[in-house]
Every structure is written in structure tokens, then in C-alpha cells.
C-alpha positions as CSV (number, residue, x, y, z in Angstrom):
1,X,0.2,52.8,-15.6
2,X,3.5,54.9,-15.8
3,X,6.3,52.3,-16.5
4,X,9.2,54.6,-15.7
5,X,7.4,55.1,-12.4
6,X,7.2,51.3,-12.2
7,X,10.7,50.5,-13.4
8,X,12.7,53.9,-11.0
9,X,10.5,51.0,-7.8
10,X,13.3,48.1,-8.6
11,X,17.1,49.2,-8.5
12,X,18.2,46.6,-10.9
13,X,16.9,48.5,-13.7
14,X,19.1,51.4,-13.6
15,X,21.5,48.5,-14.7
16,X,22.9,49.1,-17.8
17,X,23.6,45.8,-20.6
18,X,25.8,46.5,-23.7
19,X,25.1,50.5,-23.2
20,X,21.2,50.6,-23.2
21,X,19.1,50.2,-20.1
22,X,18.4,46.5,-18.9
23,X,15.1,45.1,-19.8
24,X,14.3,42.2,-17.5
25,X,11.9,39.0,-19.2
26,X,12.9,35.9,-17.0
27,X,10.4,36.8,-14.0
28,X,9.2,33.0,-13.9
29,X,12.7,32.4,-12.7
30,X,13.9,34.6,-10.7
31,X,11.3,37.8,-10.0
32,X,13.9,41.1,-9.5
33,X,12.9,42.9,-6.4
34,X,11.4,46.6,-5.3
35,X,13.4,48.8,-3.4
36,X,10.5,48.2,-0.7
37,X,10.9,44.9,-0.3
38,X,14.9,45.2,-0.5
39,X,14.1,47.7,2.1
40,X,12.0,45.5,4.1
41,X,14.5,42.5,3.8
42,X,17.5,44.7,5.0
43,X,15.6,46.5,8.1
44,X,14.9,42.6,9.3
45,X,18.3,41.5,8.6
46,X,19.5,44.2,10.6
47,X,17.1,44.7,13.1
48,X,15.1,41.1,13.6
49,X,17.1,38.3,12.0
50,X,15.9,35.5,13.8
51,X,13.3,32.0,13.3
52,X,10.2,32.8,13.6
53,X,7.8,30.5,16.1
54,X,10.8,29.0,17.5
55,X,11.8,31.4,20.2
56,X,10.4,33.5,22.9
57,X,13.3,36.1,23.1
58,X,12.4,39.5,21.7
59,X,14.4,39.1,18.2
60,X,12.3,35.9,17.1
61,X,9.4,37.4,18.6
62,X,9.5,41.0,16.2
63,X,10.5,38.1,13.4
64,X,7.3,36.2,14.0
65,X,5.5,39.4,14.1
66,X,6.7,40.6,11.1
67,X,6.1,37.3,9.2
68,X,2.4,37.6,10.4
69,X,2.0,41.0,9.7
70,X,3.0,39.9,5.9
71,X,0.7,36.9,5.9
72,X,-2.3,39.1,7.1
73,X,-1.3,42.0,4.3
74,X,-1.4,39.0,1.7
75,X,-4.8,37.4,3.1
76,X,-6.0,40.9,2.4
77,X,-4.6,41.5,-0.5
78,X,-5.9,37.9,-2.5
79,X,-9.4,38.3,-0.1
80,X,-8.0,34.5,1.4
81,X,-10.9,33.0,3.8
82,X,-8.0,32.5,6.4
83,X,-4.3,33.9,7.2
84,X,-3.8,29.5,7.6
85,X,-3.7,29.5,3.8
86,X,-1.0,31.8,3.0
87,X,2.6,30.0,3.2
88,X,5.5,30.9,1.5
89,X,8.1,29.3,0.0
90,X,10.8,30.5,-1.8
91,X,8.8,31.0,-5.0
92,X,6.9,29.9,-7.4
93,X,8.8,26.3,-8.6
94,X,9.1,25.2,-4.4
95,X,5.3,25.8,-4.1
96,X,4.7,23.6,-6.9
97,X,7.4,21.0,-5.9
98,X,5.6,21.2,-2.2
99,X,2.3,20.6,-3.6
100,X,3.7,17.4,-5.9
101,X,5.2,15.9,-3.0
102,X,2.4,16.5,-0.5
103,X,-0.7,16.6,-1.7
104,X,0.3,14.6,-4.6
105,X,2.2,12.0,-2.8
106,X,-1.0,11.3,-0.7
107,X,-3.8,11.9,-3.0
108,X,-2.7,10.7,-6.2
109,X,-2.6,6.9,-7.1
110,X,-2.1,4.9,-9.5
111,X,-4.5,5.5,-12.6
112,X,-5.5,8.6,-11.8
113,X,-4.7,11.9,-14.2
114,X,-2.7,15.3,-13.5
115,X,-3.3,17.8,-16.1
116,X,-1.2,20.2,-17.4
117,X,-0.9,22.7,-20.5
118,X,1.4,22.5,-23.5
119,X,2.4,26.0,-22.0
120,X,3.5,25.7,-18.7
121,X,6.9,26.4,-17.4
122,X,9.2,23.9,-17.0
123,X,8.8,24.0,-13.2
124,X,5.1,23.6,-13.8
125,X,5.8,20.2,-16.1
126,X,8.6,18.1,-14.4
127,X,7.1,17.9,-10.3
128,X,3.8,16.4,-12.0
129,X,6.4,14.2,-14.6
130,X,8.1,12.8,-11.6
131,X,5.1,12.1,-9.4
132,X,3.0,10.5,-12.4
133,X,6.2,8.0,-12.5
134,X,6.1,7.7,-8.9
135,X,2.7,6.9,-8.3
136,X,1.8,5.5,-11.3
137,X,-0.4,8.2,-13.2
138,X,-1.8,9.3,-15.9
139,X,0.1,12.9,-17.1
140,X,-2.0,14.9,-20.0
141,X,-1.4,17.6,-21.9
142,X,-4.1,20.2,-22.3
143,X,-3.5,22.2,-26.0
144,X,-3.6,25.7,-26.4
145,X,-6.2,27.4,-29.2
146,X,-5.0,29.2,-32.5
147,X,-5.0,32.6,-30.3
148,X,-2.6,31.0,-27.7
149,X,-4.9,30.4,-25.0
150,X,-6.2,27.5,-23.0
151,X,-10.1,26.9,-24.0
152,X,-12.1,25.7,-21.3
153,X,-14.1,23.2,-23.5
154,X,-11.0,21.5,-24.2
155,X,-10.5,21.0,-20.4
156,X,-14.0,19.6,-19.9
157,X,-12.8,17.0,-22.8
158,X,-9.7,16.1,-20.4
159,X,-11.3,15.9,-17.4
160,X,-12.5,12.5,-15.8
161,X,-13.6,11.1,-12.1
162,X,-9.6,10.1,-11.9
163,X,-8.2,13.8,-12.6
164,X,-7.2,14.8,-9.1
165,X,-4.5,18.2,-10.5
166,X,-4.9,20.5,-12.9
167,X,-1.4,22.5,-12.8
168,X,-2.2,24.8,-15.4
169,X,-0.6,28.9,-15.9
170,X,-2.9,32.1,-14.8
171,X,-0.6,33.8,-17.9
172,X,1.8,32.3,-20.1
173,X,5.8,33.2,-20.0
174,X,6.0,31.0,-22.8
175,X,2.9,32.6,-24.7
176,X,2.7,35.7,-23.0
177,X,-1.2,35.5,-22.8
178,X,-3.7,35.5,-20.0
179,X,-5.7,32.5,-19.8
180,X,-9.0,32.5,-18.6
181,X,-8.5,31.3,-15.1
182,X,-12.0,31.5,-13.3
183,X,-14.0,29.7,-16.2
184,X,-11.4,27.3,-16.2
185,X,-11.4,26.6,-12.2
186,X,-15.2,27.0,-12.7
187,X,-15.0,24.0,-14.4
């Protein structure tokens, strides 16, 4: 991996702070941008800025396409079963607010338990604060082990027939360590 290949991809790094070259940490709030996809955004801004799936004139229908097109590239990319299961949002804190308010404001009641760690982002900890309130529920904390990370034994300890969310970070901004995600969704 050649990180001055990496950073010469995303313009805001030639950005220069106090006379030395910016160095960027606060991707869990606001992820800076490659020239491709500023590329991308300006060519549809120019060329197809229109809704998508709400017209049938030839702007909204090259805007559809291209939103398509990017769902298909990311079902590929994350080997999704379906292209149905990709939606975006605006990032990562308005997915988590639109799975609080949807699937939590149907499937969560009162008594039952939402997990999350002790190092999860603030957008990661208030949505599942404010539905637990809401609803009624149960919010725990799962702890992290000496070496940072979340131990899956420690989840099995957590876990009961009333947990229906575990919210819980692939890798920490807070620890800057990466958890072990598949034994823990194994679980």
C-alpha cells in the first residue's frame, strides 16, 4: 500500500494546516472525498441532476440509471444476495438513526435489550439511548478486553432471548482497533 499514492486520490490533502501537510483523523464524521467520486458528483450535477424514480424525462431517467449502476457496483463489491439491500443515506450516523427509528421502533418493546460497546461512536450510542427511553428497553454496555477489543465470550454473557440489536463497531475510531466482526455476528 503506497500512501502518497493514496493521499495524491483526495484533493483535500494537498491542504496545508499551520505549514505542514493536513493529516485528516475525523473520518467517522465526515469521510473526505476522492477526486473520483468529486468527479463523479460533479459530471451528475452537471449533466443529470435530477430525482431518481420520480420521472420519465431523460434527465431523471440517466439519474436513476446512474444510482443503479452504483447500487449494483456496491452489491458486487460487499457480495450482497440482492441490489434491494443496498440503500444509502447520507452516511454512517443517518443509517443508524434509520435503523433506530424503523426497525427499532417496530421490533423493539418494552423489556427487551440493545447492545452496544463501551467504544462506539457517539452516533452509534445516542439512536439506541433514545429508542431504549422510547420503548422502554433495556440498553447494555458490552466492555472491551485489556488489548482494546471486543471479546466475543463477553457478548455470549450479554446476550438473552430479549436482545433484539447489537450496534456494535467493525473498527474502533475511539480505539483504533479491529474487532472481530464475523465471530462476533457468528454469535
Amino acid at each position: 500500500m503506497n500512501i502518497t499514492e493514496i493521499r495524491s486520490q483526495f484533493p483535500i490533502l494537498d491542504t496545508r494546516v499551520y505549514g505542514k501537510p493536513l493529516v485528516y483523523l475525523d473520518n467517522a464524521a465526515t469521510a473526505q472525498r476522492p477526486q473520483s467520486v468529486v468527479d463523479g458528483w460533479k459530471d451528475l450535477v452537471e449533466g443529470a441532476n435530477a430525482n431518481i424514480h420520480r420521472a420519465v424525462h431523460n434527465l431523471a431517467a440517466q439519474a436513476t440509471d446512474a444510482y443503479e449502476g452504483a447500487r449494483n457496483r456496491v452489491k458486487t463489491f460487499i457480495n450482497a444476495p440482492a441490489r434491494a439491500e443496498i440503500i444509502f443515506t447520507s452516511g454512517a450516523t443517518a443509517s443508524i438513526n434509520l435503523v433506530a427509528s424503523s426497525y427499532g421502533q417496530l421490533f423493539v418493546n418494552q423489556g427487551d435489550e440493545v447492545i452496544v460497546s463501551v467504544c462506539e461512536h457517539h452516533s452509534n450510542i445516542v439512536p439506541w439511548q433514545l429508542l431504549c427511553e422510547r420503548k422502554g428497553a433495556v440498553l447494555k454496555v458490552l466492555d472491551v478486553e485489556a488489548d482494546g477489543r471486543l471479546n466475543p465470550e463477553s457478548l455470549k454473557k450479554l446476550l438473552t432471548d430479549r436482545t433484539k440489536i447489537v450496534a456494535i463497531t467493525h473498527i474502533s475510531n475511539v480505539l483504533g482497533v479491529v474487532n472481530p466482526v464475523k465471530d462476533l455476528v457468528s454469535i
